[in-house]
N, C-alpha and C positions, 0 to 999 in steps of 0.2 A: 211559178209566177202567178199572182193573184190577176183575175178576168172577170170575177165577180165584184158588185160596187158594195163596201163595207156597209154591215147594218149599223146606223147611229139610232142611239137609246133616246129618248128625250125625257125629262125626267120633271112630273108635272104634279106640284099639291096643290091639292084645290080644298076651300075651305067654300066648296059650291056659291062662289058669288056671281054678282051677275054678270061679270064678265067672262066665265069660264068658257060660253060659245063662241066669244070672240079669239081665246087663245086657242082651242080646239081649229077652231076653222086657219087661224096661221098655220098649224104642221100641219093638217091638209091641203095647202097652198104651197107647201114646201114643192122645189122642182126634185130635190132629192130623193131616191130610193133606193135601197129599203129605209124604211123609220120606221121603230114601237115607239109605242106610247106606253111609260111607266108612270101608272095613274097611283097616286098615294089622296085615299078619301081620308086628309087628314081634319077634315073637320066630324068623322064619324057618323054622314049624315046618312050612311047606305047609298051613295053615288054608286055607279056599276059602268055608264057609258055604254050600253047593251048595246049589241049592233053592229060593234068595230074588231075587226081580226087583228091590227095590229096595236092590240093592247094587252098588255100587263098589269092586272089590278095587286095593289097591296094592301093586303086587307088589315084593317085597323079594327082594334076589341071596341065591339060598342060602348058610348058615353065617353071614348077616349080620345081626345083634340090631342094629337100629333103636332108640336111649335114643331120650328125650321127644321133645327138640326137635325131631329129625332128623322121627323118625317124624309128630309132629303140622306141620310144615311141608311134608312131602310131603302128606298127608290135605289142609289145606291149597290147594295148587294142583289138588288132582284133584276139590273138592269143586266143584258147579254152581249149588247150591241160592240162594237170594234173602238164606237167613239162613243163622246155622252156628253149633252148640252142639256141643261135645262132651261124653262119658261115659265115663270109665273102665270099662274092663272090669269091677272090683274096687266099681263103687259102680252106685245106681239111680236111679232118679224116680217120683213119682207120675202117672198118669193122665195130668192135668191139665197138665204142668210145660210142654211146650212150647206148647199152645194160650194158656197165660198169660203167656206168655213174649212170644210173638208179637203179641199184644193189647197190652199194657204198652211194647212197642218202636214198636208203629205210634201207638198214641195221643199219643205222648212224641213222636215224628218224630226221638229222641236219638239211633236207630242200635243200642242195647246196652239189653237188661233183663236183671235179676237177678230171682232167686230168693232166700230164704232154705233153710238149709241146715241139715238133723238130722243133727248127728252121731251114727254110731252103732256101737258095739263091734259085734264078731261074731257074738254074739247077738243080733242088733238092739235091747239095750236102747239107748234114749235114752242119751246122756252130756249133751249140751248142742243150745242151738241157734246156728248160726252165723249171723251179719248181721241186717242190718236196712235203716231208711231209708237212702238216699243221703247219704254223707258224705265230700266229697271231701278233706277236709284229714285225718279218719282214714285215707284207703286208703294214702297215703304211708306211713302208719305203721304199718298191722299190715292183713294181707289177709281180711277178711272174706268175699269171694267164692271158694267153692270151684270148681272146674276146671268140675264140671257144672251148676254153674248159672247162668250167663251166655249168653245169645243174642244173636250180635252182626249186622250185616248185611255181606254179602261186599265192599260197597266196600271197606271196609278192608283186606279182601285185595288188592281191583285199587289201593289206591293205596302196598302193598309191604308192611304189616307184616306178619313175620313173628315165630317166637319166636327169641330171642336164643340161640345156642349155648354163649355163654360160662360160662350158668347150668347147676351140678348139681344147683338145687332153685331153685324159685319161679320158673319159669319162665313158668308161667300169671300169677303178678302181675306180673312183667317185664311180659306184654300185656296184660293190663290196662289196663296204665301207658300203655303205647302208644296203645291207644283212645280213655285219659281225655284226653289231648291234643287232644280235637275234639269235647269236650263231657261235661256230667253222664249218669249213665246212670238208667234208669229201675228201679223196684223195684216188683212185683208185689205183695208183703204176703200172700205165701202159702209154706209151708217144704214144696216141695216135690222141692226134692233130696237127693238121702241119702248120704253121703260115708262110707266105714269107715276113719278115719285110720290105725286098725292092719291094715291088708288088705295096703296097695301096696307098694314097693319105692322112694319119693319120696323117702325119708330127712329131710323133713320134717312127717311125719305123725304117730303117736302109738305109747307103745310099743317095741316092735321095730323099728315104720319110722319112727326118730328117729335119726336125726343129729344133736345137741345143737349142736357143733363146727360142722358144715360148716353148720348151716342158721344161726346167730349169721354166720357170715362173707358168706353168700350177703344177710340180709337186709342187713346193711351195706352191701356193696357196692349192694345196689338203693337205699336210702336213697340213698344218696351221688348213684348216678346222676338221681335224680330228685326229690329235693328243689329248691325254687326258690334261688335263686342270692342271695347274701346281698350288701347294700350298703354 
């Protein structure tokens, strides 16, 4: 019988902008313990975070920029923890996010809980709120789960998925998709992650980080790959 509280991964690329001390300081606010921090300097600027014990550096070849995929697939294989969320640099959480996270994953035995998710301009006014209950025949069709609100357990690392490289956007609901292939996922009932859709550089965000074009093309093509097969 397990007594000890699981280590969760958290799994963080930073392309050193300015809000990296704002995400750093969320998973030191986390009520959760233990947490590392799986730091990927994928902007290859020589970031290090000197100072902090419960970190993971993945070192990236200098002049070499790390996109998504690449970078969260390495983070990925180096992480050890029981479970594994990631956070964008550019976004936060409450408190609370991964202890409920964790709780809503064990109780369920499903492997994956969700969060709801405040979108929020730069300001941090509110705009909306993202997700809700579990609906698997919506995720097919439009991603209600943001990148940091999901906690999944690392089998699904040891049994290969990774994120698809093929993707210039929607790469996090590509694995999603992956996930949902071995079951429903659990949902906390608490909007504890905080996503800035115009902060990143996703091109499927809001804003300036909108790609209209590419991200119409990208969810097609996902559609396509993972819709069920018609008879």
């Amino acid at each position: 019988m397990q007594t000890e509280s699981p280590l969760v991964s958290v799994l963080l690329r930073s392309l050193d902008r300015p809000e990296l001390p704002r995400a750093l300081a969320a998973i030191e606010a986390q009520t959760w313990r233990p947490i590392e921090i799986v730091f990927v300097d994928a902007g290859a600027t020589g970031l290090s975070l000197k100072g902090r014990t419960n970190l993971r550096v993945v070192t990236v070849s200098p002049l070499q920029r790390l996109l998504r995929s690449p970078a969260m697939n390495a983070a990925l294989d180096a992480a050890t923890g029981e479970w594994i969320v990631f956070l964008d640099e550019d976004d936060s959480w409450e408190p609370s996010h991964v202890t409920d996270l964790v709780a809503a994953a064990i109780a369920s035995a499903s492997g994956v809980a969700y969060s709801q998710t405040r979108l929020l301009a730069n300001d941090d006014a509110l705009i909306r709120l993202l997700g809700g209950p579990f609906r698997r025949d919506l995720l097919i069709q439009s991603n209600y789960l943001s990148s940091n609100a999901v906690l999944f357990s690392r089998r699904f690392v040891d049994m290969g998925h990774r994120f698809d490289l093929s993707y210039e956007c929607f790469e996090d609901w590509d694995f999603w998709m992956q996930l949902l292939q071995h079951g429903d996922f659990a949902y906390t009932g608490h909007a504890t992650a905080s996503y800035y859709p115009e902060a990143g550089q996703s091109a499927s965000g809001g804003g300036s980080n909108l790609d209209r074009a590419l991200a119409l093309r990208q969810r097609d093509k996902l559609v396509r790959k993972w819709s069920p097969p018609t008879h």
